[in-house]
C-alpha positions in Angstrom: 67.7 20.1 -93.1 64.1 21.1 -91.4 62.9 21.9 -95.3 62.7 18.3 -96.0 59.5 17.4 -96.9 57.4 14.7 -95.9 57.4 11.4 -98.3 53.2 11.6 -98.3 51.1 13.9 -97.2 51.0 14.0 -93.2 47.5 12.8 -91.4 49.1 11.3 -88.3 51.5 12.9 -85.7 52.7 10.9 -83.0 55.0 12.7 -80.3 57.1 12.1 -77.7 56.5 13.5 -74.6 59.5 14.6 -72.1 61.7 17.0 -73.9 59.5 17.5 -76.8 56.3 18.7 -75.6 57.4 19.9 -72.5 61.0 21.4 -70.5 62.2 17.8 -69.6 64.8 18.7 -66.7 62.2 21.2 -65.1 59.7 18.4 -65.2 61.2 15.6 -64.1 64.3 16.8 -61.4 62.0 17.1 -58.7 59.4 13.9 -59.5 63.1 11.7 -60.0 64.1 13.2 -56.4 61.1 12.5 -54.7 60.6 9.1 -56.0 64.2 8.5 -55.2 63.9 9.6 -51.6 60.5 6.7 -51.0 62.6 3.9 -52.7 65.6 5.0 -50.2 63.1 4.7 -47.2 63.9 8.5 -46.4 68.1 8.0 -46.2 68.6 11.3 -48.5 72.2 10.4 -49.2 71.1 6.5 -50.2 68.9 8.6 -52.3 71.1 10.1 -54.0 73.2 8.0 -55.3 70.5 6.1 -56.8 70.2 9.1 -59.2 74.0 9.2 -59.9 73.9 6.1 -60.4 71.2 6.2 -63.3 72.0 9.2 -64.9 71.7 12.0 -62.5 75.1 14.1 -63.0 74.6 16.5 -59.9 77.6 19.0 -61.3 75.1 20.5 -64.2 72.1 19.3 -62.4 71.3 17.6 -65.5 70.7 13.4 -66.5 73.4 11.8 -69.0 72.7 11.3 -72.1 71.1 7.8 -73.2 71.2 7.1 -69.1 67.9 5.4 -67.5 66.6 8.4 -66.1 67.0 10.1 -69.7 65.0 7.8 -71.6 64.0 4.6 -69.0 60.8 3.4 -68.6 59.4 3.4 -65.0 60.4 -0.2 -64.5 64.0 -0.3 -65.8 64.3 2.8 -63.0 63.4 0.8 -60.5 64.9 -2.1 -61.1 68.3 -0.4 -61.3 67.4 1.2 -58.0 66.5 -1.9 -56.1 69.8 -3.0 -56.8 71.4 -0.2 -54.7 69.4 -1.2 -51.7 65.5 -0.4 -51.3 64.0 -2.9 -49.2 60.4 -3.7 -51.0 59.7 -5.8 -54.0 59.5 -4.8 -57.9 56.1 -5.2 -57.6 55.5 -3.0 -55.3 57.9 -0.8 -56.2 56.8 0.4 -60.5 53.3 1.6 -59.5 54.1 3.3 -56.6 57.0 5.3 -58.5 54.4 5.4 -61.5 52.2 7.2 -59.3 54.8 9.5 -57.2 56.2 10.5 -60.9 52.5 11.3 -62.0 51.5 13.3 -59.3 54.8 15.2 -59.4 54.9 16.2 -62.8 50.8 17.0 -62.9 52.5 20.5 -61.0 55.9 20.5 -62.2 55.0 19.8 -66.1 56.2 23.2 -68.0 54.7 22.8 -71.5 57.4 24.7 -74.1 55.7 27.6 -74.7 53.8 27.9 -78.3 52.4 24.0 -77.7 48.8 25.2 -77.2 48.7 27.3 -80.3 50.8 24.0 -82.4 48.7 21.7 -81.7 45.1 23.9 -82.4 46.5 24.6 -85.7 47.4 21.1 -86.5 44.1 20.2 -85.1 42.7 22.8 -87.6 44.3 20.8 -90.1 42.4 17.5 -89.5 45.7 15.4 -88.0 45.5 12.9 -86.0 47.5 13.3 -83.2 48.7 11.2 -80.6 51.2 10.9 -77.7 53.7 7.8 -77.1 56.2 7.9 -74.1 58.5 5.4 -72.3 56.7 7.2 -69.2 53.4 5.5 -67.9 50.3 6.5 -69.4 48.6 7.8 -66.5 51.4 10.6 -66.5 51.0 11.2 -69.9 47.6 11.5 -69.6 48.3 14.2 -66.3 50.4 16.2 -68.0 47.7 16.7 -70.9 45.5 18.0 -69.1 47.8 20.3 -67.4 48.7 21.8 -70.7 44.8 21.8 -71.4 45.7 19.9 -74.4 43.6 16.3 -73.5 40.8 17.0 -76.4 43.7 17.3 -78.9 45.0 14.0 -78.5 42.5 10.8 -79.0 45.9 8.6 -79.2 48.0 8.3 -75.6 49.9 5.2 -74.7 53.0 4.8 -72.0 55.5 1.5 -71.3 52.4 0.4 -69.3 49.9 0.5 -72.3 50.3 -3.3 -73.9 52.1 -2.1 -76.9 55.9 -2.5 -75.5 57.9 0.6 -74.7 60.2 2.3 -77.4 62.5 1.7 -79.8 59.9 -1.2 -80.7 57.3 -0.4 -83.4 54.4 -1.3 -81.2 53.2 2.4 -79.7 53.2 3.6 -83.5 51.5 -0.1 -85.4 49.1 0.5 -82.5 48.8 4.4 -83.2 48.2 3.6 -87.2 45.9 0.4 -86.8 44.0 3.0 -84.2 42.9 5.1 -86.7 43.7 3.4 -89.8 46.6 5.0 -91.3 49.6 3.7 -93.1 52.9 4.4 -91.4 53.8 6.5 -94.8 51.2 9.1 -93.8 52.5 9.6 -89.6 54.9 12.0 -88.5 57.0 10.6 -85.2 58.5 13.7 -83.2 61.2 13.1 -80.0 64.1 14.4 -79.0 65.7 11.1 -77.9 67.2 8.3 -80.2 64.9 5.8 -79.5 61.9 8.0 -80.2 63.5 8.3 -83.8 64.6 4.7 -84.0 61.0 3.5 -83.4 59.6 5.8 -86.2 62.4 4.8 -88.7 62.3 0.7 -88.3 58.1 1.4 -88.7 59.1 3.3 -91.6 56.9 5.9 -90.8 56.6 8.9 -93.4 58.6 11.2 -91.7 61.2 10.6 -89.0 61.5 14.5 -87.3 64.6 15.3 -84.4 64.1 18.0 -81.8 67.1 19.4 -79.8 65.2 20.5 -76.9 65.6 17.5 -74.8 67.8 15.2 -74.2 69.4 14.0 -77.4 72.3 15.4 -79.3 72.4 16.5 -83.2 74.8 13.9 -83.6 72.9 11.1 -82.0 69.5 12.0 -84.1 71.0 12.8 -86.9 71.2 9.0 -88.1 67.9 8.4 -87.5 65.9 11.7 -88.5 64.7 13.1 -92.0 64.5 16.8 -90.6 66.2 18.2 -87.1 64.9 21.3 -85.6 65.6 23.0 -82.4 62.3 22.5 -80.6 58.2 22.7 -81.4 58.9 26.5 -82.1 60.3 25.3 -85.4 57.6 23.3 -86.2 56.2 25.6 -88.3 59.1 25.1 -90.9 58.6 21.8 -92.1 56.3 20.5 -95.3 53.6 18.6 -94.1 52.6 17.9 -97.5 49.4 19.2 -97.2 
């Protein structure tokens, strides 16, 4: 399956983030637990069932598949939390867990490893690349720049950008009217179904799986043209070029 080739020739790229660029559970277990711990007023065991209750399944230390925590956007988080208790509004709630998450994972980020040398040589190959993430922009932004990877990338958006949050088509119509491409020519990469969803109902070119996050080979597998087991296999599918 990772032979297919792309439809057209491939001048856009636009990834996912958690799970595909970088080690998702490494990332995001300790910015989930402190942002957890300030909704829950400092009560560590209100805490944590918050994370149970979205997805946090404390036996492999590991989030459920499809759960809020896996894939949610910042405000779908909290708004399942503030129904277990916290004590402050929604509004105050999303951009101060925006920010705790942000300047969690600025330290905790672990790129997989290869990514710098990825995306230089796709650079090299005049794509367009861009990131689009149900996390919040400002995150996004952190973690490229951790990864010294910011030049790379003229393209970020998060939930919080104006262009919805995923599956919808706006990240990627915003991504092609950006710098005028044709969804035929952009490659969408995640490891989640919605990542893959989004790229398939904006017909993109080519619709690409990774197993190194949270999805499955039988979730992706409806939605994807090729599959491979992370950004290490990147290097086995026809771009077209």
């Amino acid at each position: 399956m990772p032979n297919v080739k792309a439809r057209e020739a491939v001048r856009g790229i636009l990834f996912d983030k958690d799970g595909t660029l970088l080690d998702f559970i490494p990332t995001w277990l300790p910015a989930y637990r402190a942002g957890a711990l300030h909704a829950a007023g400092g009560d560590e065991s209100k805490a944590q069932k918050m994370l149970q209750a979205t997805g946090f399944n404390e036996g492999t230390n590991d989030f459920v598949h499809g759960s809020l925590l896996a894939s949610g956007t910042t405000d779908e988080i909290a708004k399942a939390w503030l129904e277990l208790g916290p004590e402050q509004s929604l509004k105050e709630l999303i951009p101060e867990l925006d920010q705790i998450f942000a300047d969690v994972t600025a330290h905790s980020s672990k790129p997989f490893p290869g990514l710098m040398d990825l995306i230089m040589e796709l650079d090299s190959q005049d794509i367009v690349l861009g990131v689009a993430t149900n996390d919040s922009e400002i995150s996004a932004r952190a973690f490229l720049k951790f990864a010294k990877i910011e030049a790379y990338f003229p393209f970020v958006v998060g939930y919080d950008s104006g262009h919805g949050s995923k599956p919808a088509t706006g990240m990627i119509d915003a991504f092609c009217t950006a710098h005028d491409l044709p969804a035929a020519a952009v490659m969408v990469v995640g490891d989640n179904h919605c990542d893959l969803e989004m790229g398939q109902d904006a017909n993109a070119g080519y619709v690409v799986g990774v197993l190194s996050g949270n999805g499955t080979h039988g979730e992706l597998e409806p939605f994807a043209d090729a599959i491979i087991d992370g950004i290490g296999s990147f290097y086995e599918l026809e771009l077209g070029h």
